[in-house]
NUKOLSE-712558 format. One line per 10 residues: number of its first residue (from 0); their letters; for each residue x negated, y, z of N, C-alpha, C. Coordinates in steps of 0.02 Angstrom, whole numbers, plus 50000, padded with zeros to 5 digits. Layout:
NUKOLSE-712558
NUM = a = X:Y:Z:X:Y:Z:X:Y:Z | ... .
end
This chain:
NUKOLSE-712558
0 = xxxxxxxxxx = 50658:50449:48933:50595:50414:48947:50539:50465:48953 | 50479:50473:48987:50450:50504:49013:50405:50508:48935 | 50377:50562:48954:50312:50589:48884:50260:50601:48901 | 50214:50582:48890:50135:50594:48903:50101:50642:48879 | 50083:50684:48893:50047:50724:48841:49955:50741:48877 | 49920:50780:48812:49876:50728:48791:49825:50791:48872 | 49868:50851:48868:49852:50878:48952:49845:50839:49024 | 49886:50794:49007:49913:50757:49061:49849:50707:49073 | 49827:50654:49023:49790:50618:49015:49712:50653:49026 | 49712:50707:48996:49631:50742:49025:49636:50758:49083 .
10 = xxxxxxxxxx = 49683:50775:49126:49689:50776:49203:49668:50714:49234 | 49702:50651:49229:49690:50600:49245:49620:50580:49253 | 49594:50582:49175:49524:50577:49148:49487:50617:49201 | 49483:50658:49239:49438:50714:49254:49439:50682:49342 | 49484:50664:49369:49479:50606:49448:49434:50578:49432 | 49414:50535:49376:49352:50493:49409:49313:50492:49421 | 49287:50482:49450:49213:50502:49490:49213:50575:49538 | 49282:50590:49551:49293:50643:49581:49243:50661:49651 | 49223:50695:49669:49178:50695:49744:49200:50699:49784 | 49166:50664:49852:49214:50653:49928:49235:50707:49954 .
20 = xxxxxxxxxx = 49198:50769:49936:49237:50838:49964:49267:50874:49927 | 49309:50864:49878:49347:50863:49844:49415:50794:49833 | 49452:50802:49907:49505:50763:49910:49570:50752:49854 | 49598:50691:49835:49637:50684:49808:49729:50715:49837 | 49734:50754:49800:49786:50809:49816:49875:50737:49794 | 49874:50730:49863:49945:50679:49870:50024:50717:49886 | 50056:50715:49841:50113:50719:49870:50164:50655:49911 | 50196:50659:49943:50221:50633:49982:50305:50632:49980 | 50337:50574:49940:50397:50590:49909:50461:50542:49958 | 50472:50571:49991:50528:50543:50027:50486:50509:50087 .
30 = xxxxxxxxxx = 50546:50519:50153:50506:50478:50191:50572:50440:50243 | 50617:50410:50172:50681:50380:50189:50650:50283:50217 | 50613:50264:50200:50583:50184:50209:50542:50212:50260 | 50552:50126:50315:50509:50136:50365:50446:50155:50372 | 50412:50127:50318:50342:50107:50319:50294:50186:50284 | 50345:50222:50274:50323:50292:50244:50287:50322:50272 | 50301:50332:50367:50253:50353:50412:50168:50309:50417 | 50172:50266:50384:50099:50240:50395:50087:50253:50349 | 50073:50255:50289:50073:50263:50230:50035:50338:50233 | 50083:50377:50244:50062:50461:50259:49997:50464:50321 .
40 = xxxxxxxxxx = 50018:50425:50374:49945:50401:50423:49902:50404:50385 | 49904:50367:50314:49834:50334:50303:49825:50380:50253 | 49853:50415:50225:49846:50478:50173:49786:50509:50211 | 49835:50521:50267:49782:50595:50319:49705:50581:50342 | 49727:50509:50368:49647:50466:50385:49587:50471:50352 | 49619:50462:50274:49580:50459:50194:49532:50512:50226 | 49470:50531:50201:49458:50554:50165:49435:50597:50089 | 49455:50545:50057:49472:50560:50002:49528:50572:49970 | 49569:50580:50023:49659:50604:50016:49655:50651:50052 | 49730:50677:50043:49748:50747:50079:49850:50770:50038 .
50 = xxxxxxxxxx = 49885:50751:50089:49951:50772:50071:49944:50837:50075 | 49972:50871:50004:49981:50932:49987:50061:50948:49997 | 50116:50920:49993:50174:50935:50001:50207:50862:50011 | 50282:50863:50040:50338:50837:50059:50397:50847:50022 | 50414:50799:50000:50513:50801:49964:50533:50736:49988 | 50604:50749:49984:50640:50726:50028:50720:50717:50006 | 50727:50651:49983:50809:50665:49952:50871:50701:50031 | 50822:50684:50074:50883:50725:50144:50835:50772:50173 | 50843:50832:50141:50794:50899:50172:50775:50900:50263 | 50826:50887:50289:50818:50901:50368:50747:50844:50383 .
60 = xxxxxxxxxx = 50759:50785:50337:50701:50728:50365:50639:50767:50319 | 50638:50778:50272:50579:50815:50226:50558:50866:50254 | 50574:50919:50285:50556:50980:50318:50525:50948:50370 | 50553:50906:50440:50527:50873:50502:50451:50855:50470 | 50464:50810:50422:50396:50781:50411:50349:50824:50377 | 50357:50871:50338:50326:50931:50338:50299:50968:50376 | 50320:50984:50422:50317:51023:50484:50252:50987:50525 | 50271:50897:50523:50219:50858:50559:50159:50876:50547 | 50153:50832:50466:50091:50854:50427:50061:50917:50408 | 50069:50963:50421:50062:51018:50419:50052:51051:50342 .
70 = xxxxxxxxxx = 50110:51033:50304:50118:51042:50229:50178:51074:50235 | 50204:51097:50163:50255:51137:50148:50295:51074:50113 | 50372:51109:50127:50414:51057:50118:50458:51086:50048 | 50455:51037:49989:50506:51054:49928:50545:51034:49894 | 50625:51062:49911:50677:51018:49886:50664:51014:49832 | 50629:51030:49766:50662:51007:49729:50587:50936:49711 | 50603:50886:49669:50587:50844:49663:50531:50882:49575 | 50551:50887:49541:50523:50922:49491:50460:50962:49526 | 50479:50998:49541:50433:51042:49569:50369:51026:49617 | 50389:50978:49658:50329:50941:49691:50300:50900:49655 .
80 = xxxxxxxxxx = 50309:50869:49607:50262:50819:49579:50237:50861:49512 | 50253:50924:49506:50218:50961:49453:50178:51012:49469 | 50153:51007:49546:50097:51062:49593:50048:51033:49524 | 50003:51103:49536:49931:51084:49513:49896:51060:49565 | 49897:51053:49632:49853:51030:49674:49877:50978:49712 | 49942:50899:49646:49941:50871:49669:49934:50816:49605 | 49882:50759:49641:49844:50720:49591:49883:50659:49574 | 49939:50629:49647:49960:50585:49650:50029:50581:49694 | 50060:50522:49702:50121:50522:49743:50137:50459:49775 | 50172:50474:49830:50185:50394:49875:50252:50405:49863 .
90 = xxxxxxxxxx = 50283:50361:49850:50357:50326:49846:50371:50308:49901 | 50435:50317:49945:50467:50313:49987:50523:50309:49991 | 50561:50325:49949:50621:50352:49930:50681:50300:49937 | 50724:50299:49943:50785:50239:49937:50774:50209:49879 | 50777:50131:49870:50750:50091:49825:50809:50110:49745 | 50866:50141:49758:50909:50149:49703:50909:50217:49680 | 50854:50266:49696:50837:50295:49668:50748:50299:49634 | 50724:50242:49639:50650:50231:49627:50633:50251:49561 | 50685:50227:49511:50656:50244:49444:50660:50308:49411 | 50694:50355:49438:50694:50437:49412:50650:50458:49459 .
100 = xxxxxxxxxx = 50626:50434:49530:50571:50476:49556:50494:50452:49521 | 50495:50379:49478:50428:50369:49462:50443:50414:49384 | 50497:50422:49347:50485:50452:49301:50469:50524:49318 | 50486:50546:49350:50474:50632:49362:50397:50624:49377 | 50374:50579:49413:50287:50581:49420:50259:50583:49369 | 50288:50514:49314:50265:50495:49257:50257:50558:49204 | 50323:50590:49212:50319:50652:49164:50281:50715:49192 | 50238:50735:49239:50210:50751:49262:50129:50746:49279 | 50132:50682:49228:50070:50645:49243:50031:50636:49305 | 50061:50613:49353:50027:50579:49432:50041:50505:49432 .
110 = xxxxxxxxxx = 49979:50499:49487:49970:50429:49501:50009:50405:49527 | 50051:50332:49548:50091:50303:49569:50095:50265:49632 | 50078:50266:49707:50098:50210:49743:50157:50225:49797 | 50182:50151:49769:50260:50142:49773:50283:50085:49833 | 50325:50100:49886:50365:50057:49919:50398:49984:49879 | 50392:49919:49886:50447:49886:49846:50519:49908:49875 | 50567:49875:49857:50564:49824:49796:50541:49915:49730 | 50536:49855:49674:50508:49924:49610:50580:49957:49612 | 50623:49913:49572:50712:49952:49574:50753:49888:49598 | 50832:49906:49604:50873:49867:49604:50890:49844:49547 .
120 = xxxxxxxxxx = 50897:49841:49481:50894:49804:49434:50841:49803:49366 | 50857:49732:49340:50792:49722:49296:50787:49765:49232 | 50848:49784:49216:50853:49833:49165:50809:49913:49178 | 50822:49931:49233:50761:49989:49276:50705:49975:49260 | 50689:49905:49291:50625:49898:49291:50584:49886:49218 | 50629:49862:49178:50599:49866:49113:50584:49933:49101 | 50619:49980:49101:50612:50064:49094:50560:50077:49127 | 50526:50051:49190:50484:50061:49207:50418:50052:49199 | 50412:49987:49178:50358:49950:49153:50325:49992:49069 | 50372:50000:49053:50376:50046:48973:50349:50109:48987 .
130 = xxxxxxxxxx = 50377:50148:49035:50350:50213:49046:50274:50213:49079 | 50268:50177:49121:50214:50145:49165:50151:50132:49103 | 50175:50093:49081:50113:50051:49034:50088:50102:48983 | 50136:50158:48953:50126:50199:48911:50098:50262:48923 | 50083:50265:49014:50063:50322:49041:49987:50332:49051 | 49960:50267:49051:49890:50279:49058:49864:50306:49143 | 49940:50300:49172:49941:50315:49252:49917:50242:49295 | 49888:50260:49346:49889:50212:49395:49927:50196:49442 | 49962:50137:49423:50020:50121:49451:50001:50073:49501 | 50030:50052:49570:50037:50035:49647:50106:49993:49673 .
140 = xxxxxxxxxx = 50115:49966:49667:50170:49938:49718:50134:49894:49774 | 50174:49928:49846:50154:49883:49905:50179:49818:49909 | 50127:49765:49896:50114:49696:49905:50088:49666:49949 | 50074:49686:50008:50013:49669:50036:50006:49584:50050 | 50047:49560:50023:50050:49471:50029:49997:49441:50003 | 49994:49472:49937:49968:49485:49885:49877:49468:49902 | 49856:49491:49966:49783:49527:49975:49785:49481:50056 | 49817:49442:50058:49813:49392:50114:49757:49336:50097 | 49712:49338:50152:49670:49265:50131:49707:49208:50119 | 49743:49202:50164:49772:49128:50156:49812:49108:50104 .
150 = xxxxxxxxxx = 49856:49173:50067:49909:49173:50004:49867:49142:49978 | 49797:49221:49949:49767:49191:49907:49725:49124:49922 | 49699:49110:49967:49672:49019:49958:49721:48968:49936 | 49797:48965:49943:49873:48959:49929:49857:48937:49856 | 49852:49015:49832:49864:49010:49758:49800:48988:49729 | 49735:48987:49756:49681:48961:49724:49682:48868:49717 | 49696:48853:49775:49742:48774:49780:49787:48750:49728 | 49842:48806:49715:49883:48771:49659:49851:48772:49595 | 49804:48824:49596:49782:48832:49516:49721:48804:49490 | 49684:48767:49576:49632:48700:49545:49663:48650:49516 .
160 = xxxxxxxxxx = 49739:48642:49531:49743:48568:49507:49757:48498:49561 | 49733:48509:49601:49723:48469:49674:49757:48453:49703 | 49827:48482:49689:49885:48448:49712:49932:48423:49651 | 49900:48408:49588:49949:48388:49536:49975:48412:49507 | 50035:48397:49493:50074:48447:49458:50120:48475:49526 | 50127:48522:49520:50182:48566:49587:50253:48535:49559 | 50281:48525:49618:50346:48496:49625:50389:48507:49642 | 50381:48561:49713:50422:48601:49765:50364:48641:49789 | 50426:48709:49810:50385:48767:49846:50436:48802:49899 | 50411:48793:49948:50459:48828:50001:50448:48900:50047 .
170 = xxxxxxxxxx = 50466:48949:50031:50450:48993:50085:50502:49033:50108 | 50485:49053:50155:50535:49077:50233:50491:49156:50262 | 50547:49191:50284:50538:49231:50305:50572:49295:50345 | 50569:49301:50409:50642:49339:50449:50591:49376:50502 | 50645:49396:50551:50633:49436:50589:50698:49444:50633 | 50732:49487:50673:50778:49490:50736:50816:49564:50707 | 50802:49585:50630:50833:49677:50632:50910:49683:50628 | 50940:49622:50641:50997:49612:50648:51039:49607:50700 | 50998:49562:50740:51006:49555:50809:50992:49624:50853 | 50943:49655:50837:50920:49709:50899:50969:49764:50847 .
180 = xxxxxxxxxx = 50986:49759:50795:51022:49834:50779:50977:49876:50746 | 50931:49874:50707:50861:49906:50694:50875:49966:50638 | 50926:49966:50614:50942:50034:50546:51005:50070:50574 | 50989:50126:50582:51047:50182:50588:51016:50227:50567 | 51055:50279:50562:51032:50364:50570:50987:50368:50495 | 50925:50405:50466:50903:50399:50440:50881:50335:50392 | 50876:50290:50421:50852:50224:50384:50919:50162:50382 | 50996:50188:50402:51049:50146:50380:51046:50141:50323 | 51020:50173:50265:51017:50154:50203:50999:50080:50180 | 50954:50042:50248:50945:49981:50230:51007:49940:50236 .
190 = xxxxxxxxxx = 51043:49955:50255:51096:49905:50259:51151:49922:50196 | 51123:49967:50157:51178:49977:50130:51169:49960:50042 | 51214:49920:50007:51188:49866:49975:51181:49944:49902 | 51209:49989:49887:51214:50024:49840:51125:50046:49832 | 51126:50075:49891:51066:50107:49927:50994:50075:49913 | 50987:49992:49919:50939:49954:49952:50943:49915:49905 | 50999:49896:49854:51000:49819:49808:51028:49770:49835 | 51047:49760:49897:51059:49697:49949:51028:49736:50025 | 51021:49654:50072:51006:49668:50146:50949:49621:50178 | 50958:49579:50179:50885:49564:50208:50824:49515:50153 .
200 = xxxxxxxxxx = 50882:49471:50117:50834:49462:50041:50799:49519:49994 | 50809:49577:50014:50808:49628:49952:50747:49669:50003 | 50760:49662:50042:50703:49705:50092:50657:49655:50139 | 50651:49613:50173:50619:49599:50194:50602:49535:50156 | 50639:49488:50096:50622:49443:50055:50581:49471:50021 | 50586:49520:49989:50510:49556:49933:50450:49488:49950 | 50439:49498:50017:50363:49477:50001:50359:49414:49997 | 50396:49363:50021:50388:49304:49976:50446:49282:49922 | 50473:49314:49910:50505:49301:49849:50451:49294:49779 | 50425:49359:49797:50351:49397:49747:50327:49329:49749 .
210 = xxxxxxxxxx = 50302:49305:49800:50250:49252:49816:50244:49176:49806 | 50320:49159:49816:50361:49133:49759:50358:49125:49677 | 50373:49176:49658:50375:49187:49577:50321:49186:49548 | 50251:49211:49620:50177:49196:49588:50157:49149:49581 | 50170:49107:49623:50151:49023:49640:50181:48989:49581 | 50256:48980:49575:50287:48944:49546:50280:48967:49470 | 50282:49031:49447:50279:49049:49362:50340:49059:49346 | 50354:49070:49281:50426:49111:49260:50472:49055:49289 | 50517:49078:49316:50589:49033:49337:50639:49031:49277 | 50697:48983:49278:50704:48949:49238:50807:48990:49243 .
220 = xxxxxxxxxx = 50803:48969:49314:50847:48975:49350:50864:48974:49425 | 50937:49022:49446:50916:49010:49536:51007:49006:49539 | 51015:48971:49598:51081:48979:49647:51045:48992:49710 | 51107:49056:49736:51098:49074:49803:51157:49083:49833 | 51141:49077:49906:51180:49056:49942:51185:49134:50001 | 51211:49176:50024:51188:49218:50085:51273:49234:50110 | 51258:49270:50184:51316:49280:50233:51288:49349:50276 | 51315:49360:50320:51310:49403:50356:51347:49375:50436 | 51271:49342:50442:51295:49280:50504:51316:49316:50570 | 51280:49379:50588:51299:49400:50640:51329:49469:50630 .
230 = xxxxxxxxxx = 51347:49492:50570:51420:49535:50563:51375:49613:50597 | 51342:49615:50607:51281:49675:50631:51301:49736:50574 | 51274:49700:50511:51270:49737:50440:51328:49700:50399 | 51393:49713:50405:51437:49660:50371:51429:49679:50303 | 51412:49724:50295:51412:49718:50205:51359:49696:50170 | 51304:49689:50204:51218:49665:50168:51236:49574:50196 | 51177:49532:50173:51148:49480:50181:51109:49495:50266 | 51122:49453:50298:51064:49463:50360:51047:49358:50372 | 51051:49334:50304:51061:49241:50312:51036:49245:50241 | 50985:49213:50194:50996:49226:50133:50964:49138:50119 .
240 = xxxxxxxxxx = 50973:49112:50078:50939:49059:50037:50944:49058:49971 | 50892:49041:49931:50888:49026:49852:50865:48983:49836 | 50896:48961:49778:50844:48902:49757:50842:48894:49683 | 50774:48911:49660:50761:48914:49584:50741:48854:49552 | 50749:48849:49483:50718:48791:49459:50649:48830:49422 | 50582:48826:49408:50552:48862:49361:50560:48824:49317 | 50515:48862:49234:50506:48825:49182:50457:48760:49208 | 50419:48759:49228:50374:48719:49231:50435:48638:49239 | 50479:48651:49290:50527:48606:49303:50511:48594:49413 | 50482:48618:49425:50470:48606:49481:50533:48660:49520 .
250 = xxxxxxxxxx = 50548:48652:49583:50602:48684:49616:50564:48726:49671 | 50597:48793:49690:50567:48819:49756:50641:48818:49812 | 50631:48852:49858:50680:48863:49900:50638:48921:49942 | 50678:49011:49938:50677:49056:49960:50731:49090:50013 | 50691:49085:50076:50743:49072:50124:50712:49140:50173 | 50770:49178:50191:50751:49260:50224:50816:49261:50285 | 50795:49292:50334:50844:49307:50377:50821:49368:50426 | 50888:49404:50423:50866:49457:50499:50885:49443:50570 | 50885:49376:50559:50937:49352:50629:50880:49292:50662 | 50833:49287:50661:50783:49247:50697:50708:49281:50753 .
260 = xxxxxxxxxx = 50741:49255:50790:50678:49287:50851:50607:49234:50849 | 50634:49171:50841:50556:49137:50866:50564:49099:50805 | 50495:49059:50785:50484:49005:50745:50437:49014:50663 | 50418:48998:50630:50371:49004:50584:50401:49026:50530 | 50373:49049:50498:50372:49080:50438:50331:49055:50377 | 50346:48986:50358:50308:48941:50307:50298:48953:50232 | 50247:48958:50202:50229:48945:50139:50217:48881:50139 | 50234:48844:50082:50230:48774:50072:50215:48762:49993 | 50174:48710:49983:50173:48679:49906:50180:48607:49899 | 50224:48570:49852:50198:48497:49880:50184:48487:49786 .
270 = xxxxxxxxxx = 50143:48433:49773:50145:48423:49721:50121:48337:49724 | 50118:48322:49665:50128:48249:49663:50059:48202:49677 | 50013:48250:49688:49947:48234:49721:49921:48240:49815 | 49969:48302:49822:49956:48327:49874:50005:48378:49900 | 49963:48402:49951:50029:48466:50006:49985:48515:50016 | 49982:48571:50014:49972:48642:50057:50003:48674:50081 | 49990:48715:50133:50036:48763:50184:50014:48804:50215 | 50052:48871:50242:50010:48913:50277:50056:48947:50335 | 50049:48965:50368:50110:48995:50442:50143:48948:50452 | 50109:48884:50457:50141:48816:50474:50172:48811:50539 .
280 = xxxxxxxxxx = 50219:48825:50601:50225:48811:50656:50175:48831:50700 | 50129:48905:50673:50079:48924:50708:50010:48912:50694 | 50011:48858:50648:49922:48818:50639:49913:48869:50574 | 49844:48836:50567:49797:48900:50505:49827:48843:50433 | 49797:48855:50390:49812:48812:50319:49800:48730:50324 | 49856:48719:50307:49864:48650:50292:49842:48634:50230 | 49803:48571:50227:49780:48547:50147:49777:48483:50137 | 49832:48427:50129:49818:48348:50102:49825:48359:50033 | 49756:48318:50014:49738:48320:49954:49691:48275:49946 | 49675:48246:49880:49620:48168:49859:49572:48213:49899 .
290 = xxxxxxxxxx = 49536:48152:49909:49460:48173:49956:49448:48234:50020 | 49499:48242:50046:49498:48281:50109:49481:48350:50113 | 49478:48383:50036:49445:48435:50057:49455:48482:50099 | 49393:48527:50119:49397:48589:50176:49429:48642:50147 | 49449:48662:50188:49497:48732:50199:49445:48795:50195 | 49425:48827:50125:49389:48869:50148:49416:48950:50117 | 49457:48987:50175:49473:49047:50162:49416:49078:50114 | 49473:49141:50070:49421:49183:50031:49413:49238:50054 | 49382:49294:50044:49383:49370:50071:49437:49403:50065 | 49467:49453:50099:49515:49473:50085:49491:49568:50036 .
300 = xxxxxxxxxx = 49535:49547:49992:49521:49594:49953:49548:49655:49994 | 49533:49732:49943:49559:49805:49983:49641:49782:49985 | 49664:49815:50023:49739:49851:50024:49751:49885:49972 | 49831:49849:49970:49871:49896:49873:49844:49973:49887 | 49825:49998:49946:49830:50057:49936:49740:50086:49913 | 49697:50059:49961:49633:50062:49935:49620:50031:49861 | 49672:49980:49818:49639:49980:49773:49671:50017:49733 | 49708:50078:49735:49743:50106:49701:49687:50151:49706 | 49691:50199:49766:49638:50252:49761:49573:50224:49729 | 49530:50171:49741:49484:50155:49697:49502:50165:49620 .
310 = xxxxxxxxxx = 49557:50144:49579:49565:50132:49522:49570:50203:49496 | 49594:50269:49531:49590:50326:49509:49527:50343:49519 | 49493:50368:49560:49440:50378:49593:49385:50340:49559 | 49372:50295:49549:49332:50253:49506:49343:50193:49455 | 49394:50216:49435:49419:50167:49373:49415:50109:49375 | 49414:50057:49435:49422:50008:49445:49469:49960:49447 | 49471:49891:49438:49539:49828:49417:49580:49848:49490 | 49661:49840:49466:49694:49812:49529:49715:49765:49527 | 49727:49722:49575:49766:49638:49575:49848:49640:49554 | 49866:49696:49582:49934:49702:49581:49960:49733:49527 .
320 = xxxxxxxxxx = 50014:49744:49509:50024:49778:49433:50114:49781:49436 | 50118:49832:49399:50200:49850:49385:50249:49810:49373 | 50195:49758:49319:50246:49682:49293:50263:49642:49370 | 50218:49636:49409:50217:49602:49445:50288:49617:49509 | 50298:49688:49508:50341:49726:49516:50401:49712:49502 | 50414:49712:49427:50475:49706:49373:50491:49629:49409 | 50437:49578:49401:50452:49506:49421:50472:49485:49488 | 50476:49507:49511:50507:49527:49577:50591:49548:49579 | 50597:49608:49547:50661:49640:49563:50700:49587:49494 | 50681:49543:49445:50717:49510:49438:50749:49427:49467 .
330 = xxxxxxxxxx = 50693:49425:49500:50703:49340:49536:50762:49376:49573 | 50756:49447:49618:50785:49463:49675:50847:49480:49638 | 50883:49524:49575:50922:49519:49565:50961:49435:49554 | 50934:49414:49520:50960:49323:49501:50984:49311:49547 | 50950:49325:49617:50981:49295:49670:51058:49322:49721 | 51063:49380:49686:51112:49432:49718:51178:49432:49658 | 51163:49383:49605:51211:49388:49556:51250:49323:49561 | 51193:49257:49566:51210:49191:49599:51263:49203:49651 | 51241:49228:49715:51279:49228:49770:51357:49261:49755 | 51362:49329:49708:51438:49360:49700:51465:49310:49649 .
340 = xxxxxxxxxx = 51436:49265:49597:51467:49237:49560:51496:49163:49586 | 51451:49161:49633:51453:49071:49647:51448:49042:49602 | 51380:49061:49560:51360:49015:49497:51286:49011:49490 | 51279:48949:49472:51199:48952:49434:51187:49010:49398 | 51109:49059:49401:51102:49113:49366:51048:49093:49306 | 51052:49100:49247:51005:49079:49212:50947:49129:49199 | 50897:49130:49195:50844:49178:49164:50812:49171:49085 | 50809:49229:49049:50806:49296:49077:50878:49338:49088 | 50873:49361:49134:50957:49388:49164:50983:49448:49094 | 51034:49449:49079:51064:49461:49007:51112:49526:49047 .
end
């Protein structure tokens, strides 16, 4: 387990209020997940960032992207997150190695923003949350669901009250990366269940699964159902369905696929007063509820990533948080244990 020491913490201490010409010194840790190249985009964009180095669990891709950014490239993993002229780190890395690359940060004392899912199992993520919480680091996971107007008007709906008690919650979510063939070469790791945790629930479910577990509250229990409908990725999920009971007693249904070209992508609430919805068949938010009320979007807060740099940079709240993380990679395990057992999974997973 990672150690803090009390060097580490006066480093930290000494970012805030850091000055704009004096950039935050980023390392850049793997750039095995798609979304790593924007990520590093927006490093460079910053000005108050600046990638100082590149690692890379496959050197040939770590050097390339080195070479891009015009940084030095370093196998070893130790060694880059223990530069002195690096303040923080982006996670990229294959999701089944996530929790020894956040501990090497952790023991190093750098900041954290991280690719989901957090790990492939909940036992990790407890390790993580522990090291995390005890670090006094600023920790990141990409949510961006999370920082959606409409989620959040979603979740401000369920938590007036206005639709009753919640009863059912449905959400959906796919894409075609099955159909067009979308992972080889570098990024086949997504298909590969050791690698990734699963296949298209485990990677492209993250964000409403998360969204899910926020809405609905601790789950109770889930059965799931998944296939590999078009044999693309025969060993991952590219078909997935779940369906949890929470404590509350209300049911959701979490439904992901890589095999859909056209059609909506629904958030749903129904409760015994009323209905909300959002990516309804194309329309903006749906709301039946006593007395008709209006639909009135909220602001959309910064990006996981601006409020991360804020929170170092000026010690400011983030929405998102590590637990939130952990709660995640366990709904998502439940659901990957359901499906090999062909059994109801109970929570908390044992």
């Amino acid at each position: 387990m990672p150690v803090v020491t009390p060097s580490m913490i006066a480093h930290r201490a000494s970012l805030v209020g850091r000055a704009p010409d004096k950039p935050l010194g980023v390392a850049m840790l793997s750039f095995a997940h798609v979304h790593a190249g924007g990520y590093a985009d927006a490093v460079t964009e910053d000005p108050r960032t600046q990638i100082r180095v590149v690692w890379d669990e496959v050197p040939e891709r770590g050097r390339d992207r080195a070479d891009h950014y015009g940084v030095p490239y370093e196998p070893s993993l130790e060694v880059a997150v223990g530069r002195d002229d690096v303040d923080a780190v982006v996670v990229n890395s294959m999701t089944n190695n996530h929790h020894e690359v956040y501990f090497a940060a952790v023991n190093a004392g750098k900041h954290i923003f991280t690719e989901k899912a957090l790990t492939v199992t909940v036992a990790d993520a407890d390790r993580v949350v522990e090291a995390v919480e005890g670090s006094g680091i600023k920790f990141m996971i990409s949510l961006p669901s999370r920082c959606d107007p409409q989620v959040l008007w979603l979740r401000g709906v369920v938590d007036s009250g206005i639709l009753g008690d919640v009863t059912y919650i449905r959400t959906r979510i796919a894409h075609q990366a099955a159909l067009d063939h979308w992972f080889g070469g570098h990024n086949a790791w997504f298909a590969d269940k050791e690698a990734a945790g699963g296949g298209g629930l485990f990677d492209l479910g993250c964000h409403t699964v998360d969204i899910t577990r926020w809405l609905g509250g601790p789950p109770k229990s889930v059965v799931a159902q998944m296939n590999s409908f078009s044999g693309t990725y025969p060993t991952v999920d590219d078909n997935a369905v779940g369906v949890v009971e929470f404590e509350s007693g209300a049911l959701g249904t979490m439904e992901c696929a890589w095999v859909q070209r056209r059609g909506p992508n629904p958030i749903e609430v129904y409760g015994t007063e009323g209905y909300a919805g959002i990516r309804t068949a194309g329309r903006g938010p749906v709301l039946h509820a006593p007395g008709d009320p209006e639909v009135e979007l909220p602001e959309a807060p910064p990006s996981p990533m601006d409020q991360w740099l804020s929170a170092i940079l000026n010690d400011t709240d983030m929405t998102i948080t590590v637990r939130d993380g952990r709660n995640l990679t366990e709904m998502l395990e439940g659901c990957y244990r359901s499906d090999e057992l062909g059994a109801r999974v109970a929570f908390p997973l044992e």
